[in-house]
VEXLUMMAR-613035 format. One record per residue (C-alpha): residue number from 0; residue in three letters; chain; x, y, z. Coordinates in pm, whole numbers, plus 32768, in hexadecimal, padded with zeros to 4 digits. Each point is the difference from the previous one (the first is absolute). Example, Ala and Ser with C-alpha at 12.3 -4.5 7.8 and 13.67 -1.06 7.14 Angstrom:
! VEXLUMMAR-613035
{resi->0	resn->ala	chain->A	east->84CE	north->7E3E	up->830C}
{resi->1	resn->ser	chain->A	east->8089	north->8158	up->7FBE}
! end
This chain:
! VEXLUMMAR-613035
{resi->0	resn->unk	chain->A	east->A5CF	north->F7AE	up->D5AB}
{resi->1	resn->unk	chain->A	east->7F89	north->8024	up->8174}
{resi->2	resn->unk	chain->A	east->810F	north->80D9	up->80CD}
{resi->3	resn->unk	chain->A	east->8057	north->7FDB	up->8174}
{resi->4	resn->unk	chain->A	east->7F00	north->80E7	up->8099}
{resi->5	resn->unk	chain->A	east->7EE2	north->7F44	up->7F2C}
{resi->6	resn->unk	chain->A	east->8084	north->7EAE	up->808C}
{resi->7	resn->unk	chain->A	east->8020	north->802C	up->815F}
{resi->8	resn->unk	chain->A	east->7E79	north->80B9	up->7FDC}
{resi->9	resn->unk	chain->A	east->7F97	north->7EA1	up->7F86}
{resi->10	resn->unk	chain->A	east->80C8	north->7F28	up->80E0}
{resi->11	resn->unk	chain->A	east->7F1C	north->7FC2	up->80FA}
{resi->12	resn->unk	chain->A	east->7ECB	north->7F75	up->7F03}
{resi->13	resn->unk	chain->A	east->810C	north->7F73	up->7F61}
{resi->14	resn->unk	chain->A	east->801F	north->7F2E	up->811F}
{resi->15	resn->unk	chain->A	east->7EAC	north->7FCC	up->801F}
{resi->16	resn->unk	chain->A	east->7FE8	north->7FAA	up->7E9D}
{resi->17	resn->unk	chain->A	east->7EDA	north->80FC	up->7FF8}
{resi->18	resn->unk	chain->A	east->8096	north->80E7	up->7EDE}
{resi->19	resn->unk	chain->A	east->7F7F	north->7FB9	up->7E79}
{resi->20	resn->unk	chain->A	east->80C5	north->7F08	up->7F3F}
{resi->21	resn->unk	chain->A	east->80C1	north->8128	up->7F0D}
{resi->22	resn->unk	chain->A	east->808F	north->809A	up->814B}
{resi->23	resn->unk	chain->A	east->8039	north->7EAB	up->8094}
{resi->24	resn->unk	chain->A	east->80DA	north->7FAA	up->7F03}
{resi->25	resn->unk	chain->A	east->8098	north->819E	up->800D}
{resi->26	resn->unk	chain->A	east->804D	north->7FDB	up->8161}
{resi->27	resn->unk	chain->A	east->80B1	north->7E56	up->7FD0}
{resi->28	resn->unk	chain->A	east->80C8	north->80BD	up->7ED5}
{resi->29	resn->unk	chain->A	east->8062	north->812F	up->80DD}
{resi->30	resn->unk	chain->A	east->8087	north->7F48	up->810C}
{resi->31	resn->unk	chain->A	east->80AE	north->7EE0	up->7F11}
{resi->32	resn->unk	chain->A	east->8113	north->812D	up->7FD9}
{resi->33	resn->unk	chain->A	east->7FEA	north->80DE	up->814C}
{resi->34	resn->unk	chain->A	east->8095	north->7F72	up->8117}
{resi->35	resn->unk	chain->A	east->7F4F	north->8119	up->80D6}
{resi->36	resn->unk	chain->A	east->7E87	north->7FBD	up->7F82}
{resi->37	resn->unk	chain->A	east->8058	north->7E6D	up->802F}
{resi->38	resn->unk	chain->A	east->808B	north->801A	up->8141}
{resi->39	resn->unk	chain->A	east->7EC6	north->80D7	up->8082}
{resi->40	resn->unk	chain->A	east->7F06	north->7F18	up->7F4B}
{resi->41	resn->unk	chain->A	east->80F0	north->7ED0	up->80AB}
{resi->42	resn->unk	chain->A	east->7FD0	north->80B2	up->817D}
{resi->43	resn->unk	chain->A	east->7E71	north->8059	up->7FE3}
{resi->44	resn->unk	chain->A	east->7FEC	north->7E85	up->7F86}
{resi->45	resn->unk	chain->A	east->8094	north->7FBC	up->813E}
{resi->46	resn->unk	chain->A	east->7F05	north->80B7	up->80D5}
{resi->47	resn->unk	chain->A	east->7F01	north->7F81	up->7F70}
{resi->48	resn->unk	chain->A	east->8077	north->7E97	up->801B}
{resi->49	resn->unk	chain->A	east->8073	north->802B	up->8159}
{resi->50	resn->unk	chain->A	east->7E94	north->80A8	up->809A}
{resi->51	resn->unk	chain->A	east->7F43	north->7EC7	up->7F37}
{resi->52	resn->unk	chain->A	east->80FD	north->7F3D	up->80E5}
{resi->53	resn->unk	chain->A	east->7FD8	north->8093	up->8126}
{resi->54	resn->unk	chain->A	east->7E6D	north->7FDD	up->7FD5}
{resi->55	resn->unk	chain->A	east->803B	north->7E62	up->7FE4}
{resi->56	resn->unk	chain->A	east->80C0	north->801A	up->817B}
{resi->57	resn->unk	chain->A	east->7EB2	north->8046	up->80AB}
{resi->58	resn->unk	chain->A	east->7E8F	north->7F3A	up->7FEE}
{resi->59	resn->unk	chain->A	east->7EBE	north->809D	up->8041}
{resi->60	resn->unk	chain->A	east->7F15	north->7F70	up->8106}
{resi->61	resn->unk	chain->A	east->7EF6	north->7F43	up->7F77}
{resi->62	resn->unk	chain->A	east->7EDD	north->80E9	up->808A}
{resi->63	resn->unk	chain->A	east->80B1	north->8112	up->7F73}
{resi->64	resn->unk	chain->A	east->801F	north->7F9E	up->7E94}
{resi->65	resn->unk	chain->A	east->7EBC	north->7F7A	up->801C}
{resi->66	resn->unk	chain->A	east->7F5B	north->815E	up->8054}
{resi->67	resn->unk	chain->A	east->810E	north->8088	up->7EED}
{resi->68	resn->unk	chain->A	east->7F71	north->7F20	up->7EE3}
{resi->69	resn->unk	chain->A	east->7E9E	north->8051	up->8061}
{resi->70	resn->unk	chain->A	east->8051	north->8150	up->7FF8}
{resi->71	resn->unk	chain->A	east->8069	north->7FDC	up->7EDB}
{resi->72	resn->unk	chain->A	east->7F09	north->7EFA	up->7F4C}
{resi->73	resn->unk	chain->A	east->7F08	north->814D	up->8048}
{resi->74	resn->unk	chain->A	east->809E	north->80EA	up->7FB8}
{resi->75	resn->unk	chain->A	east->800F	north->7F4D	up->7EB4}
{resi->76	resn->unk	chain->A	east->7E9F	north->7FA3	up->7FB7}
{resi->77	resn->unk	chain->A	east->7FC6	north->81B6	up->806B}
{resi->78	resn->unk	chain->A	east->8094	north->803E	up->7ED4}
{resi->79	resn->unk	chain->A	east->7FB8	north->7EBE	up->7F3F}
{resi->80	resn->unk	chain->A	east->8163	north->7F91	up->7F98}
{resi->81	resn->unk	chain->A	east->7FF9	north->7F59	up->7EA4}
{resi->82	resn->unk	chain->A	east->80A4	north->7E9D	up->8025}
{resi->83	resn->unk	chain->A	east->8119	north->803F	up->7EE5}
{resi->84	resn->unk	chain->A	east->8060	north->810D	up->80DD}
{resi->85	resn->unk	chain->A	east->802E	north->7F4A	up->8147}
{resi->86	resn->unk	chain->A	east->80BD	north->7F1F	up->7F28}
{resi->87	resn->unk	chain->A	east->80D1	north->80F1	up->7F6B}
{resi->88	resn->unk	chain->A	east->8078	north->8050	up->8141}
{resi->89	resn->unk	chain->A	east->8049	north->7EF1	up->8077}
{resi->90	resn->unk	chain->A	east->8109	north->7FA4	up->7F05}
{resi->91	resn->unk	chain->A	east->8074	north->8169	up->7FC2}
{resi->92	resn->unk	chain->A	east->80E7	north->7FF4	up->812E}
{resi->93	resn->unk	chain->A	east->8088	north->7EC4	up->7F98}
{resi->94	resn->unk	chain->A	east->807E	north->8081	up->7EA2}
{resi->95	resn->unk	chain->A	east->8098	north->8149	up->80AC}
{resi->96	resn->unk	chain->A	east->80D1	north->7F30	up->80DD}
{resi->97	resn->unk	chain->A	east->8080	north->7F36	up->7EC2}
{resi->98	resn->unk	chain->A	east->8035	north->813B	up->7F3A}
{resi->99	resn->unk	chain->A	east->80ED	north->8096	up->8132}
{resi->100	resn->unk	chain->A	east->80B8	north->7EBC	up->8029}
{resi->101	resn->unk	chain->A	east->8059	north->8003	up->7E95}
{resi->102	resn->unk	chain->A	east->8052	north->8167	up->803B}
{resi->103	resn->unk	chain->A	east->80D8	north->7FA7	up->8140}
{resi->104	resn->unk	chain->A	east->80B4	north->7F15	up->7EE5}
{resi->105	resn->unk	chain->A	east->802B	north->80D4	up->7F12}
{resi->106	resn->unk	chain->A	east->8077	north->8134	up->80D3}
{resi->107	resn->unk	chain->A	east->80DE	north->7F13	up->80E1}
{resi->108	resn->unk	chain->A	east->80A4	north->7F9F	up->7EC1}
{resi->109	resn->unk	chain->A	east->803C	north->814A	up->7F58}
{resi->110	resn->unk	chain->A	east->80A4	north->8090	up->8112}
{resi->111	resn->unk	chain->A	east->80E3	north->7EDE	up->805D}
{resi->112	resn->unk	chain->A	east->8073	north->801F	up->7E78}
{resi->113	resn->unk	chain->A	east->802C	north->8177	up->8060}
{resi->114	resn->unk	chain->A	east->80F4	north->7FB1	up->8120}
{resi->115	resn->unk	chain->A	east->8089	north->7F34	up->7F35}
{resi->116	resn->unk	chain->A	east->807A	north->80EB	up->7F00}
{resi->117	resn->unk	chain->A	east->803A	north->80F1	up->810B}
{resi->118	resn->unk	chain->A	east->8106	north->7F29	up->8071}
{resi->119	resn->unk	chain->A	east->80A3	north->7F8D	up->7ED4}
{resi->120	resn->unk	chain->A	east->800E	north->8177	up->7FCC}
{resi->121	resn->unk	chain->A	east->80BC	north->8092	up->8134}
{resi->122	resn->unk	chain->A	east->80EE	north->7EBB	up->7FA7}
{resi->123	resn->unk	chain->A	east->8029	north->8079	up->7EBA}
{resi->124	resn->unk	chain->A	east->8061	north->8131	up->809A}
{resi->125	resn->unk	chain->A	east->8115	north->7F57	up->80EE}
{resi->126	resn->unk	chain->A	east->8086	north->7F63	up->7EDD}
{resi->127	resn->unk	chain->A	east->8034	north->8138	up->7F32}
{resi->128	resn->unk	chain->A	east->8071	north->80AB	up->8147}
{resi->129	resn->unk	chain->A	east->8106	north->7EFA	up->7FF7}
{resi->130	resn->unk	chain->A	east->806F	north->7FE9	up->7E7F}
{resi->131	resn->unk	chain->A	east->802A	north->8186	up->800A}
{resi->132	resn->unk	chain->A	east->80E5	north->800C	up->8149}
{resi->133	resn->unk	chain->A	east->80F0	north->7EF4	up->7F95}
{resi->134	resn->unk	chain->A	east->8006	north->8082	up->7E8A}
{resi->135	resn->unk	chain->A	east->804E	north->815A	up->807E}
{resi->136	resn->unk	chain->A	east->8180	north->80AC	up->8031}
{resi->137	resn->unk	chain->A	east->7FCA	north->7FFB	up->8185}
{resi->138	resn->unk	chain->A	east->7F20	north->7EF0	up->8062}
{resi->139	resn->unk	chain->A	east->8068	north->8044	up->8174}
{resi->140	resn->unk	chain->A	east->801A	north->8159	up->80BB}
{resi->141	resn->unk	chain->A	east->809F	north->7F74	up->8153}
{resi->142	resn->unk	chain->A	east->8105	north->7EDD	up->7F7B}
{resi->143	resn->unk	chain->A	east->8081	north->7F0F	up->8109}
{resi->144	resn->unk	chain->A	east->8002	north->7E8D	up->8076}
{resi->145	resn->unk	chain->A	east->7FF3	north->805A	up->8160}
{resi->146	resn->unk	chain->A	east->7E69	north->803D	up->8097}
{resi->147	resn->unk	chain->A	east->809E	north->80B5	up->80FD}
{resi->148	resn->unk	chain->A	east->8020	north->811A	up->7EFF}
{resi->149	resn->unk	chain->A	east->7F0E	north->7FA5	up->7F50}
{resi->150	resn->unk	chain->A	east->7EDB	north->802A	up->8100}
{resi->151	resn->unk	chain->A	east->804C	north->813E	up->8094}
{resi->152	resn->unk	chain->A	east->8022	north->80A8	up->7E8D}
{resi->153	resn->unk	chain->A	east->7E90	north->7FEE	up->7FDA}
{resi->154	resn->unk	chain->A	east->7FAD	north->80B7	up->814B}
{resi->155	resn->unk	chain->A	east->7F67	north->8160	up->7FB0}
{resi->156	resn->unk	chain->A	east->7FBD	north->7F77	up->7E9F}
{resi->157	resn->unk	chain->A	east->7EF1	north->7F21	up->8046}
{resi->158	resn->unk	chain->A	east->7ECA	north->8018	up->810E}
{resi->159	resn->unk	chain->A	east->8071	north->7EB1	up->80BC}
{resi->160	resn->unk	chain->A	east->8102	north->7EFC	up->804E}
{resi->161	resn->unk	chain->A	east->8061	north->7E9D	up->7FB6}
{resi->162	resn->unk	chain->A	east->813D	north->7EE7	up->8040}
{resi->163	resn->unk	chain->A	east->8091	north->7F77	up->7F0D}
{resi->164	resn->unk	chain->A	east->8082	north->7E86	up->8031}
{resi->165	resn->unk	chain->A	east->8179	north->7F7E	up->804B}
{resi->166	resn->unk	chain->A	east->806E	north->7F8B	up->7EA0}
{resi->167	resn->unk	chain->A	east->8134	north->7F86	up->8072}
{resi->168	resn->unk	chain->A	east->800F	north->7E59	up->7FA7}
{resi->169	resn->unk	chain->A	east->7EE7	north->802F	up->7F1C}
{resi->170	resn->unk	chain->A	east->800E	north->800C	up->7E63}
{resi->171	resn->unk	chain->A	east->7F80	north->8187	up->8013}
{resi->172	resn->unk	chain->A	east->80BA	north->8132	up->7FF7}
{resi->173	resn->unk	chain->A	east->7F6B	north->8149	up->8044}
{resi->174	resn->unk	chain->A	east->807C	north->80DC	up->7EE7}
{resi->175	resn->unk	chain->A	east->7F37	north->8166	up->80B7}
{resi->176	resn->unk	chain->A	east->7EC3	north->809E	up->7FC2}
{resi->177	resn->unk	chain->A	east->7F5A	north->8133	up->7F76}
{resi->178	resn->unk	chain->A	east->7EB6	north->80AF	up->807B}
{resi->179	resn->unk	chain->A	east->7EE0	north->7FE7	up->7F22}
{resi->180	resn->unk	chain->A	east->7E79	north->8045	up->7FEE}
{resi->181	resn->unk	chain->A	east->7EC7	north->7F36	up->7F8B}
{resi->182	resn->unk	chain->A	east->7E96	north->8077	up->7FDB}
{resi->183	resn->unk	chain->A	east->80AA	north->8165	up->808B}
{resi->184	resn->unk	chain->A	east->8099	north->7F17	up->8161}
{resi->185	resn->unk	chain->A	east->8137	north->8025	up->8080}
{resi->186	resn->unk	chain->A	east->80D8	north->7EEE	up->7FE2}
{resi->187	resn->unk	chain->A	east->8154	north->7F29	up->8031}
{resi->188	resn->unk	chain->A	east->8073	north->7F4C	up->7EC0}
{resi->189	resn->unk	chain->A	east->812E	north->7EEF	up->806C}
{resi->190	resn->unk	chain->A	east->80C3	north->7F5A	up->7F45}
{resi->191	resn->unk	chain->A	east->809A	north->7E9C	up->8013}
{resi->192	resn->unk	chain->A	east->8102	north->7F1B	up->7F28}
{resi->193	resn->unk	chain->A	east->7FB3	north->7EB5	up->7FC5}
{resi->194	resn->unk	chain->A	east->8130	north->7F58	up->7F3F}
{resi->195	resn->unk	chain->A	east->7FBA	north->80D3	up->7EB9}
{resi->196	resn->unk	chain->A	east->7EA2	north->803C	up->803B}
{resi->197	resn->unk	chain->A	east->7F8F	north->815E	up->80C6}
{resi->198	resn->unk	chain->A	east->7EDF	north->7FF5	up->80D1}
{resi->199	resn->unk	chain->A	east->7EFE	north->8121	up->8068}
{resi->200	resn->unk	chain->A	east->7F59	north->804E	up->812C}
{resi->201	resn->unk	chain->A	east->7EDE	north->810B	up->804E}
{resi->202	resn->unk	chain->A	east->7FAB	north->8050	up->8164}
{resi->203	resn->unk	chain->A	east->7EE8	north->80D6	up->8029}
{resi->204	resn->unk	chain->A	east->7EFB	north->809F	up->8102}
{resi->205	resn->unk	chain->A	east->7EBB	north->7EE9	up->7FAC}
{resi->206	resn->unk	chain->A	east->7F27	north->8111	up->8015}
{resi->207	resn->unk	chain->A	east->7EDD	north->806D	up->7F2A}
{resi->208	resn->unk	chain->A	east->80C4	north->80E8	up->7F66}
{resi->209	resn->unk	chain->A	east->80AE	north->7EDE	up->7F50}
{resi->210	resn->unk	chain->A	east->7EEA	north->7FAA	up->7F43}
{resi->211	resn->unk	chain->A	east->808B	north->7EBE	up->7FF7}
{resi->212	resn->unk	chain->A	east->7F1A	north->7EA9	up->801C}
{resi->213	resn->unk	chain->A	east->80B3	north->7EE4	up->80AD}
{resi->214	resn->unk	chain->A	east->8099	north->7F10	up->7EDE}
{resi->215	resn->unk	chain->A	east->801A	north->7EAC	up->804B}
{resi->216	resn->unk	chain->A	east->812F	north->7FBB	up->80BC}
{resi->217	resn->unk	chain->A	east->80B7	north->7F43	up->7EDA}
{resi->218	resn->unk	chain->A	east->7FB8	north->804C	up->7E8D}
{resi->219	resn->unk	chain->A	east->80CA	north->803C	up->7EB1}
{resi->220	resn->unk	chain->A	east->7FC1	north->813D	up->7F46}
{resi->221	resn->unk	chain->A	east->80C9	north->7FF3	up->7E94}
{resi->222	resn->unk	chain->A	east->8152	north->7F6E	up->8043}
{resi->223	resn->unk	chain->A	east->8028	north->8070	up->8186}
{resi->224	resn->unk	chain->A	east->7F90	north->7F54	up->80FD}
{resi->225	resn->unk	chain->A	east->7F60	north->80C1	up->8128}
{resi->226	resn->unk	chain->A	east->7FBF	north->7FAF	up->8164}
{resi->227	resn->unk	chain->A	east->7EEB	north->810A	up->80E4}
{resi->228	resn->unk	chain->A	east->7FD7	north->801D	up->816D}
{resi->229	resn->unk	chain->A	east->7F92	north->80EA	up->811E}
{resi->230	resn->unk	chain->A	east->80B8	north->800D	up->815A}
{resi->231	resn->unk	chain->A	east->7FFE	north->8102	up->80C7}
{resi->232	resn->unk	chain->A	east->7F10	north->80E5	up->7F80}
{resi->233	resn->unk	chain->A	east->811F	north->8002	up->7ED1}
{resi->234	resn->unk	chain->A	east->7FAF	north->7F8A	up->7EAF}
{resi->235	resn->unk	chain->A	east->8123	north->7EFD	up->7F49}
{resi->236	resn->unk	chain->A	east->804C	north->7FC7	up->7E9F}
{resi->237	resn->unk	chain->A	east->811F	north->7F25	up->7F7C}
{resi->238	resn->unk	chain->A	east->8024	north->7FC7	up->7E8F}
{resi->239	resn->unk	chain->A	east->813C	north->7F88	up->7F24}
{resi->240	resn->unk	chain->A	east->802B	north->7F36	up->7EDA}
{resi->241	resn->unk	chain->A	east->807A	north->7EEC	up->810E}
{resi->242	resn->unk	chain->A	east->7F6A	north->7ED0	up->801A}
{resi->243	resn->unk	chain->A	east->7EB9	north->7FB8	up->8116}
{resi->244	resn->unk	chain->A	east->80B5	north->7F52	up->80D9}
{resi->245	resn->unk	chain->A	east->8142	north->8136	up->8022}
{resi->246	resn->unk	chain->A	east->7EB8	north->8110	up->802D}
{resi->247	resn->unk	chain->A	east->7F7C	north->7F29	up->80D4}
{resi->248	resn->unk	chain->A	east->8152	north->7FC7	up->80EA}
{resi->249	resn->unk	chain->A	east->8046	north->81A2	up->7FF4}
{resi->250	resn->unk	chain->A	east->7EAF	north->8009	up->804D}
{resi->251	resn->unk	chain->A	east->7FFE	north->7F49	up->8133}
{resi->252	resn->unk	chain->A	east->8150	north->809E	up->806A}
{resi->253	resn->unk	chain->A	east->7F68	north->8173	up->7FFB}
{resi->254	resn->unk	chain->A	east->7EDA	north->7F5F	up->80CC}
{resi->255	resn->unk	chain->A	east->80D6	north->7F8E	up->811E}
{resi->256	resn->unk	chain->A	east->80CF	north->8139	up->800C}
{resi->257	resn->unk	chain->A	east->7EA0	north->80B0	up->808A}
! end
C-alpha cells in the first residue's frame, strides 16, 4: 500500500502518465482515499493544463517555425530517428493529457465527497450539541426574555459581539443562552421558544479555527432542520425540530438584527 511520501514523489509522472502501470494504478488507489495526495495531484493537473493553455494564446511566425522544423528535421536524420519513434511521440502527449483529465475527474470528485462528509459531520456535531443542552438540568446559564440582558451577559465570556432581534409581535420567545465551544471555539449558544418547540442557535468566530466547511444554507440532518450563514465575519447555526419554514423565519429575524 503506497503511503503519502511515496505518492506525492510520483505525482508529477503521474501527471505525465510517465510512471509503470503497477505504480500508476498505486498512486490512482492512494489518492481514491487521501484528500491531501488528490488535492495535490488535482493542483499540478492544473499547471500543467493551464501552461498547455497559455502556449495556444500565442502563434509563431512563419519564418520562425520554419527554421524550428528544419532544425529539427536535422537534427533528426544526425541521429537517424526510427519512424515508430517519431510516432510514438507524437501521440504520447495526447494520452498524458487524457490520463490527467481523468485524474482531474477523479480527484475533483473525491474531494467534493470529502467536503461533503465534512459537512454532514460538523452538522452532526450541532445536532448533538443541541440534544445534549436541552436534555441537560440547566440548558441555559443566563435565563431571560429580555436581549437587553441577554447580550451584555456574554461580554468577557466570548471574544466578540452580536444583536439579537426585537421578538416582540413575532411567534419567538427568547428563553436565554449559555456559552459553549466547538472544534475548541468560543461560542454563544441561544435559545428560542417556538409554541412547544425550542430552537438553537450557534454564533461563532468563522475562522479557521472552526474547522467548519460552509453547509448549504438549508438542509435536514435526522429530525432537525438546520439553517447556516456567515455575516459579519460571524458564523450562524439555527437548528430545532421546527418546521423549514419557522427556521427559516428565526433565521431571517437574527439576520436583520445585524
Amino acid at each position: 500500500m503506497m503511503n503519502c511520501a511515496e505518492c506525492q514523489k510520483r505525482i508529477a509522472a503521474y501527471v505525465d502518465a510517465e510512471l509503470p502501470p503497477a505504480e500508476m494504478e498505486a498512486v490512482r488507489s492512494h489518492a481514491q482515499t487521501c484528500a491531501g495526495c488528490a488535492s495535490s495531484a488535482l493542483a499540478s493537473l492544473e499547471r500543467k493544463l493551464a501552461i498547455r493553455r497559455a502556449g495556444l494564446r500565442y502563434s509563431a511566425p512563419p519564418e520562425l517555425r520554419a527554421r524550428v522544423f528544419g532544425l529539427c528535421r536535422a537534427k533528426a536524420e544526425v541521429i537517424d530517428r526510427k519512424p515508430v519513434m517519431r510516432s510514438a511521440r507524437a501521440w504520447l502527449p495526447q494520452w498524458s493529457i487524457a490520463v490527467a483529465a481523468s485524474m482531474l475527474v477523479a480527484a475533483g470528485l473525491f474531494v467534493v465527497a470529502n467536503l461533503r462528509q465534512q459537512q454532514r459531520q460538523s452538522l452532526g456535531e450541532f445536532v448533538d450539541l443541541h440534544v445534549a443542552t436541552l436534555a441537560s438540568a440547566n440548558p441555559v446559564e443566563v435565563l431571560s426574555s429580555d436581549r437587553h440582558t441577554v447580550k451584555p451577559w456574554f461580554q468577557g465570556r466570548i471574544p466578540f459581539t452580536f444583536d439579537l432581534p426585537e421578538l416582540q409581535g413575532s411567534p419567538f420567545t427568547l428563553v436565554g443562552g449559555r456559552a459553549t465551544y466547538f472544534h475548541q471555539e468560543p461560542g454563544a449558544h441561544l435559545v428560542f421558544a417556538y409554541q412547544r418547540h425550542l430552537i438553537s442557535t450557534f454564533i461563532f468566530r468563522d475562522t479557521s479555527q472552526l474547522g467548519l466547511p460552509a453547509p448549504p444554507a438549508a438542509t435536514r440532518e435526522a429530525s432537525f432542520n438546520l439553517r447556516s450563514w456567515t455575516q459579519g465575519g460571524l458564523r450562524y447555526v439555527v437548528i430545532g425540530d421546527a418546521n423549514a419554514g419557522t427556521i427559516r423565519q428565526l433565521s431571517e429575524q437574527l439576520q436583520h438584527a445585524q
